[in-house]
N, C-alpha and C positions, 0 to 999 in steps of 0.2 A: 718651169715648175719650181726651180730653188731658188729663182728669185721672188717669186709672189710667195715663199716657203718664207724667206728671210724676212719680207715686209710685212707678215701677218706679226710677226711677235718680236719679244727681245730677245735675241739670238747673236749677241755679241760674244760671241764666248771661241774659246780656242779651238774647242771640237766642231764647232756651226765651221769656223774657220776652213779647218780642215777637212771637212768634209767637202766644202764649196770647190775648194782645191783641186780633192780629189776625180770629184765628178764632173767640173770644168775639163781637168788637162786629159781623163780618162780614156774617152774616145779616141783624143787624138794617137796614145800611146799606144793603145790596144790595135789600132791600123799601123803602126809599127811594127809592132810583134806580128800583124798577119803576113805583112811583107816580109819582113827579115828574118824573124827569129821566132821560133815555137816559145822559146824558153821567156822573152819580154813579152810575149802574149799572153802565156798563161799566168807572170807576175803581175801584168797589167788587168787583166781580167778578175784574177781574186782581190786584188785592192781595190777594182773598181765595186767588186759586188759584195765587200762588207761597206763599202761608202754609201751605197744605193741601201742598203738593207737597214745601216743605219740610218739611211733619212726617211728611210718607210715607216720604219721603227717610230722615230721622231713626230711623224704626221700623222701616222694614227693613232698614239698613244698621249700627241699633246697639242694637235692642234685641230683636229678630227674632231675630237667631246667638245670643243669653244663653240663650232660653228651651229649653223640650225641644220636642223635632220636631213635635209636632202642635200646636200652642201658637204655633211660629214660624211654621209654615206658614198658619195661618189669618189674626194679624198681618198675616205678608205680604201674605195678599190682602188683607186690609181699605188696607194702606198703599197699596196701587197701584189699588184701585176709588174711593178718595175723590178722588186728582189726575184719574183721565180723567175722572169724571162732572163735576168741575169746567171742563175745560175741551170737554165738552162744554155747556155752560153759556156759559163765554164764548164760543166760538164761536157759538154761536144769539147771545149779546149783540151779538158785534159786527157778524153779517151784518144784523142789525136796525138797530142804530147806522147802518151804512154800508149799507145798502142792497143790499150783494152778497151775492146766495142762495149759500147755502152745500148746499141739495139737503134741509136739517133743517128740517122742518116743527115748527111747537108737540107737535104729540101726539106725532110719533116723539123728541124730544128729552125731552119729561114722562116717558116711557114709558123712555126709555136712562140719564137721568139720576136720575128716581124708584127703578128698578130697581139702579142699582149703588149707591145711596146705600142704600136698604135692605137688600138681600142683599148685598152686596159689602160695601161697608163695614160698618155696623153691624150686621148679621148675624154675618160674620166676627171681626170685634172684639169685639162682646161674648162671643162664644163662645171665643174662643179668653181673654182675658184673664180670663173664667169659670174655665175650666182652671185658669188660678195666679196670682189676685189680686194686685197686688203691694201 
C-alpha cells in the first residue's frame, strides 16, 4: 500500500522519506520488542503508529479527493483502519508495559486488531487501488 501510495503522486519529500522508513523497518522492530524487551516494543509500536497515522492522514486528505468515488472511498477506509488497529495495539502495549488494564484481553485485541488490519485496511486498499493503479 505505500508503494502504490508513492507512485500515485510526487512524494519526494523527506517526511514521504521517513515515513517509508519508518513503516518498512516497523514491524520488524516491534517483533523485537515482543521478544526481548516491553520497553523497545512499546518505543517501536508508537513510532510505528504515528508513521501509519501519518500516511492515513496523507491518503485521505491528499490522495483520496484525486481519485473517482468508489476508489476514494475504499482508500479512505483503508487510511483510517490501519491508525486505530494500530493504536489498538499500543494500547494492549502499553497496558502490558504499565500494568494498567485497559479491559483488552490478548484474543479480543488479536481478533480487533487482525480484523481491521485485514478487511479494513488491506482489503480495502488493495481493492480500491486495484480500480486505478497508479
Amino acid at each position: 500500500m505505500t508503494g502504490l501510495t508513492g507512485r500515485s503522486g510526487a512524494l519526494d519529500t523527506r517526511l514521504w522519506h521517513s515515513l517509508v522508513g519508518v513503516i518498512l523497518a516497523g514491524p520488524a522492530i516491534i517483533a523485537i520488542g515482543i521478544s526481548f524487551s516491553p520497553l523497545v516494543e512499546i518505543v517501536a509500536v508508537s513510532g510505528f503508529t504515528v508513521a501509519v497515522a501519518l500516511f492515513g492522514w496523507y491518503v485521505l486528505l491528499r490522495i483520496a479527493p484525486t481519485r473517482p468515488r468508489r476508489q476514494a472511498v475504499l482508500l479512505g477506509a483503508s487510511a483510517v483502519a490501519l491508525p486505530a488497529s494500530m493504536a489498538l495495539a499500543l494500547g494492549y502495549g502499553v497496558a502490558t508495559f504499565s500494568g494498567i488494564p485497559l479491559g483488552l484481553d490478548i484474543a479480543t485485541m488479536v481478533t480487533l486488531h487482525g480484523s481491521l488490519n485485514a478487511f479494513g485496511f488491506a482489503l480495502c486498499g488493495l481493492v480500491g487501488w486495484r480500480l486505478a493503479a497508479p
